[in-house]
Every structure is written in C-alpha cells, then in structure tokens.
N, C-alpha and C positions, 0 to 999 in steps of 0.2 A: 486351866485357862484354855479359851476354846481356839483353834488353827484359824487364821487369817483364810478366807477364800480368797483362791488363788483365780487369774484369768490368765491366760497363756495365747500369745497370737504368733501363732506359726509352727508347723508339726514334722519341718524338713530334719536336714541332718545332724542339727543343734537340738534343733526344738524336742524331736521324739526323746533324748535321755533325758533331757530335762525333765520334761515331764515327768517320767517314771523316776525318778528320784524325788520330785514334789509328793508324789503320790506314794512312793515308798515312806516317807517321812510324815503321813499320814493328813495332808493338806485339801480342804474339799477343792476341787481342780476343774474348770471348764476349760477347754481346746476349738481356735479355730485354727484353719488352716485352708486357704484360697481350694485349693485341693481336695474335696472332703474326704476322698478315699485315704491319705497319708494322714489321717484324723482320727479314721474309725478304728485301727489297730488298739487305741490308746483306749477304748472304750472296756478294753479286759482288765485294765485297769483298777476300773470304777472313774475314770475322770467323765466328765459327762462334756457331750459333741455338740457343738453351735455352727448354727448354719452364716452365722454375719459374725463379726466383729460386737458390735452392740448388744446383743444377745449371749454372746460369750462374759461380758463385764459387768450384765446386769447388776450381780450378786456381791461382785468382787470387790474390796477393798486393794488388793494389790495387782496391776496390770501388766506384764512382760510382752516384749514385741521381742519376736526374735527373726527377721524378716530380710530377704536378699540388701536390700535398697533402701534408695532414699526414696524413689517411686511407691515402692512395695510400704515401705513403711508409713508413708504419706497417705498412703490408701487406707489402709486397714484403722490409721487412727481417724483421720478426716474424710474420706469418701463416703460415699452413699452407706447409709448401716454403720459408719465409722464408730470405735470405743469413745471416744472422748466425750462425746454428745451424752453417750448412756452413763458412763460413768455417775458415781454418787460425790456429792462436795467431801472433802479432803479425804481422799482417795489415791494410792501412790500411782504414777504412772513410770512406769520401766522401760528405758528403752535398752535394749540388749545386743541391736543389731551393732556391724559395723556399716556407719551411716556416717555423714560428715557433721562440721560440726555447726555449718553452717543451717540444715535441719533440725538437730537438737535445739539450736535459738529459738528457730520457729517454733517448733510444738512447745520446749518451756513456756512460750508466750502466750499460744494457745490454754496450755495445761492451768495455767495462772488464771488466766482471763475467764475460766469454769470453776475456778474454786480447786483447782485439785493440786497435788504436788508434783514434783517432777525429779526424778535425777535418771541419769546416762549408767549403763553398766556391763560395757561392751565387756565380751568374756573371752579370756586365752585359751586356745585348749581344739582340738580338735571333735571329733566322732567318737573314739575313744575315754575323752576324758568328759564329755559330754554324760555317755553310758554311765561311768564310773562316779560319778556326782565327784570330777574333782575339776574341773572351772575355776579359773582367778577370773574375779570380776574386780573391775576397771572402775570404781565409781567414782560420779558427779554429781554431788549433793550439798548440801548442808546439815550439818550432823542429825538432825533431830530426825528427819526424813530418813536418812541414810539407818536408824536406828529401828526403826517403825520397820522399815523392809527389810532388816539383816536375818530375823530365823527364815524369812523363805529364800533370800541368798542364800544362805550356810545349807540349806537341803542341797542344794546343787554345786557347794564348792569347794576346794580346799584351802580357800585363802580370797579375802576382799579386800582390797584396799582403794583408799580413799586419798582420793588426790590435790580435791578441792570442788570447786562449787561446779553444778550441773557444766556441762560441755569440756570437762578435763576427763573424762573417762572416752569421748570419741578422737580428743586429739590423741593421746600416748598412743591409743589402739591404733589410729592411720600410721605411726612412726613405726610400732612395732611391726606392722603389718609390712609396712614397705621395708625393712628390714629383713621381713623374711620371703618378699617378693622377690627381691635385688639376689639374695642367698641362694634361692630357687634357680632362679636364671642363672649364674653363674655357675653352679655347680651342673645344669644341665649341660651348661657349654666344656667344663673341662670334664664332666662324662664321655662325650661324644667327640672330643679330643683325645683322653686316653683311648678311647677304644677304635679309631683311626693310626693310632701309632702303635708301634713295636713291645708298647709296657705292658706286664703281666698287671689287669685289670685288677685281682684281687688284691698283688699286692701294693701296688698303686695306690688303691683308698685302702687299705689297712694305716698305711703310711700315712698319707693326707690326712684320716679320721683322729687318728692320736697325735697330731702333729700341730701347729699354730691356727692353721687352716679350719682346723676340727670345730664343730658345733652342734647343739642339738639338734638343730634342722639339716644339718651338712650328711650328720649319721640316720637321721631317717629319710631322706631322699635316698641315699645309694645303696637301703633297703630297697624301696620303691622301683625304682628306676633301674637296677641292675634285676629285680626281679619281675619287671614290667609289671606291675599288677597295679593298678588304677582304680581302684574301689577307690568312691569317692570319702575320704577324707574330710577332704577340703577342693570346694570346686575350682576348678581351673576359671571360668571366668569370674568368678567373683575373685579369685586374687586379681585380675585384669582390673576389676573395677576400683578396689583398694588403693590400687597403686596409681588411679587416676583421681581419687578423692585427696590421697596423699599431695597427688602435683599443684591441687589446687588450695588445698589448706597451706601448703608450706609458701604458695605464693602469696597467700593475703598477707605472709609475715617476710614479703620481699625473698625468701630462698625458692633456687632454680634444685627440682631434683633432680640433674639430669641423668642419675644413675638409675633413678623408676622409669624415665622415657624409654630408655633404651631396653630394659626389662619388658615393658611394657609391650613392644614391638614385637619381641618375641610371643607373649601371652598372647597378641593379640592374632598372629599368624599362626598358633596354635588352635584358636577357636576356630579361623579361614578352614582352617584345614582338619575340623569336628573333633576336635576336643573338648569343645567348652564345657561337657556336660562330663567330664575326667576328671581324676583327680587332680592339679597341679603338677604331682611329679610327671604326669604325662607328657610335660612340653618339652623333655628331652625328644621325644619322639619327631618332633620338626627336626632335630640338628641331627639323629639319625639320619634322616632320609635326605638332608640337603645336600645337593651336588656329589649325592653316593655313584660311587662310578661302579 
C-alpha cells in the first residue's frame, strides 16, 4: 500500500523533527516554512521545498500546521497562497499548533465549507522529543478522520489520544500548557529565592526534586536554570502567549486564572527585558537581576 503524501506547514523548532521522522518512515513529504532558509536543511532529506503554502498541499492528502499562533496559523491556511484553497475535496487537514480554540471553530468551518476534514492535534513534548519521533498528540476528531491520519501521526509519536470531537485536542493543550507556565514561574521564583538566601543550592533542589514539590518539569527547569543554558526548547514567548490563550478560553467557561496572570507578568517582563527569543527557563534571569544589591 502506497504512503499518504504528506504536507507539512512550518519548519521551526517542532516542525524540523517532525519532518525528519515523516520522512524516516518513508512518507513523500512537502515543507513550507514563512522562513525558506529553516526549510532548505530538510531538503537532504528528500522532503521537497514549497515556496507558499498552496503549493506545499497541492499533492497532499494529509496537511500539518505546526505554527507560532493563531495569526501565524491563520495565515498560512487562509492568506494569500493559503492551503485550504489548494487543498483537494476530503483531504485531512491537521492543526498541530497550540492555537485557541476559539481558531480551530473557524478553520473546522472553513475546512467543512471545501469539502475537507478537519481534526486539532496539538502535540506534548518539547525539541527533544520532537527529534526522537516521540510526541503525544492531543486529538480532535471524529473517529473515522482520526483513523485515516493515525499512520502519519504514529511516524512522529509515541502515544495519540483522542479526546473527542475537533476543538478538544486545543483545550486540554491550553490547560496543560498553563500548567506548566504557572510551574515555570514559580520554580523560577523559589530558584532565585534559594540562591539569595543562606541554603546550600544543590542540596536544596535535590530535596525539593524528590520531595511533594517534585515534577517533570520542576527536575528539568533546575537542569536549565542552575546551568543557565537557554537553547531554545521551548520559546519563552510563546509560553507567554499560551498562558494568555489559557486566560481567555478558561473565561468563556466563567473561570478567572489568576495564577497564569500573575505568571504571565513575569513572561512578560522577561521578553521587556530580551528574552523572548529563550528558552522559557530563561525567565529566572529577571528575578536574578531584580533589586540584586
């Protein structure tokens, strides 16, 4: 049986392992990416380089956005040269980014109104597991769709699950995400607490790491962070932006988050102050330098 052509929209810090595990798994693969230069790497591949979006999808049966935003993503399927237009009648369309989910309605709607399918399939997982083709992907489908995409999911993951129909794969994603926005900021702040006070630092978070306190993201921040190194992971402003998709999704359902606001403050006087283009754990680096005598 012959590989689904694959189309792929975005070549950033998600999108390049993707790829290369599409294309390890032997899938024919087009790439755009706003950027063409963070495109052409992937051409050793064999994936082949599209200069629009439309042009990327021509061929494709199955379509992935993997894109900052809800702008970003907005673009690339509906702007000028956009995929949705090229695309061919039942034809899956992927959204992968974290996007709200107030977006994902619209494009379903869109997706619908051309004949094509639609499901959400925001993915867990950093840079690392990007690389590694091991991705949990978040979907929102309806089973039959969800079935038609799962072998070119499964090239890039190690686990999909399926939550329910189109727009449940962008909400759990905002919850998780502000989960580990809130976790972020918090542990930046008792970083820059311990190391203002008297505690022996290491053994400090040895204690805190094995302790109630402890968690997956608590043990790789103070990686991070105690070893200052900022290779981007995961961008600092886009958790900034997450955790403001969060404030606004959790409001259409009446809840105040006011644990992301105040998270948020910090992300956001960490970009003031040129971080945005850092990793995340960078934004201990504000409560470093605040009020250091």
């Amino acid at each position: 049986m012959s590989k689904q052509r694959v189309a792929l929209l975005g070549t950033g810090t998600m999108g390049s392992g993707m790829a290369r595990n599409l294309r390890k798994a032997g899938f024919p693969l087009t790439v755009y990416n706003r950027t063409r230069e963070r495109a052409e790497q992937l051409a050793e591949t064999g994936a082949q380089i599209a200069d629009t979006p439309a042009q990327a999808v021509a061929d494709a049966t199955v379509v992935l956005s993997i894109l900052a935003d809800d702008e970003a993503s907005r673009a690339a399927w509906l702007g000028p040269n956009g995929a949705l237009h090229a695309m061919q009648a039942g034809s899956i369309v992927v959204e992968c980014g974290t996007v709200s989910p107030e977006w994902v309605k619209q494009l379903n709607d869109e997706a619908q109104a051309r004949g094509l399918r639609m499901m959400d399939a925001p993915v867990t997982g950093s840079r690392p597991q990007a690389n590694a083709g091991e991705l949990t992907f978040l979907a929102g489908a309806d089973s039959a769709t969800l079935e038609a995409a799962r072998p070119v999911l499964e090239a890039m993951s190690k686990s999909i699950v399926h939550l329910g129909p189109v727009g449940s794969g962008a909400l759990l994603k905002l919850i998780n995400n502000f989960l580990c926005g809130v976790q972020v900021a918090s542990f930046a702040e008792a970083l820059a607490w311990i190391e203002r006070s008297s505690l022996d630092r290491a053994q400090a978070l040895e204690f805190l790491k094995g302790g109630a306190a402890g968690s997956g993201i608590f043990k790789g921040m103070s990686e991070r962070m105690t070893a200052r190194t900022y290779e981007v992971n995961f961008l600092l402003r886009l958790m900034e932006k997450d955790l403001r998709y969060a404030q606004q999704a959790a409001a259409a359902s009446d809840i105040e988050l006011t644990t992301a606001a105040c998270s948020r403050k910090l992300f956001e006087q960490a970009e003031a102050e040129g971080y945005s283009e850092r990793d995340m754990s960078s934004v201990v680096e504000v409560l470093r330098s605040k009020n250091k005598a």
